[in-house]
N, C-alpha and C positions, 0 to 999 in steps of 0.2 A: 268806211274804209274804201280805199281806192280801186278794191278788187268788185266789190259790187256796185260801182256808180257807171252811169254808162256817159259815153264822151259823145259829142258831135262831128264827122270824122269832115274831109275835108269836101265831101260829094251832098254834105247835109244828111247821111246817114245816121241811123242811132248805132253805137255800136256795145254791145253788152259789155262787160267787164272782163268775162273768162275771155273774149276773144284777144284782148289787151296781156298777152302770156308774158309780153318782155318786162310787162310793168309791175308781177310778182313772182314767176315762177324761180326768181333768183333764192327769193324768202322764204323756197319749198324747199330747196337743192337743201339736198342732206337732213332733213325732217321726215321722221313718221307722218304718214297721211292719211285723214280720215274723211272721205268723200261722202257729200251728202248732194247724190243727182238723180234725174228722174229721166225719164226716155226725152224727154226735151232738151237736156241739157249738149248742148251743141256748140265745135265750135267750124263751121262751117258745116262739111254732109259727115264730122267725123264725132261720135261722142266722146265726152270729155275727160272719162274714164279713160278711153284709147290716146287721148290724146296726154293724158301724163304718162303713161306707160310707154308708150312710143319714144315718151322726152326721158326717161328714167328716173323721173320721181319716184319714190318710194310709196306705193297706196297699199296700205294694209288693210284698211275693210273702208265698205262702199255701204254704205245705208240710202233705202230707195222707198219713197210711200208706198205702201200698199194700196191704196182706193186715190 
């Protein structure tokens, strides 16, 4: 899926997927959300967790590894 492949941006940077928002969070609007991130999950210095909330996606539960 296009949400987890990472792109080569134009600086030759790798860039993650979640950082790519325009390319799915259209496909979240109006969907229940079930977040699966870890303290890495980043998209710039903001977690990703904050960063759908901020956007008003809908996250109803956040599942995180323990170990």
């Amino acid at each position: 899926m296009a949400i987890f492949m990472a792109i080569t941006a134009a600086k030759g940077q790798i860039v993650p997927g979640a950082c790519r928002t325009e390319a799915y969070f259209h496909l979240l609007d109006g969907k229940k959300i079930a977040l699966v991130a870890n303290h890495t999950s980043l998209i710039g210095v903001t977690h990703l967790l904050d960063t759908f909330l901020l956007s008003g996606l809908d996250v109803k539960k956040v599942f995180t590894p323990e170990h």
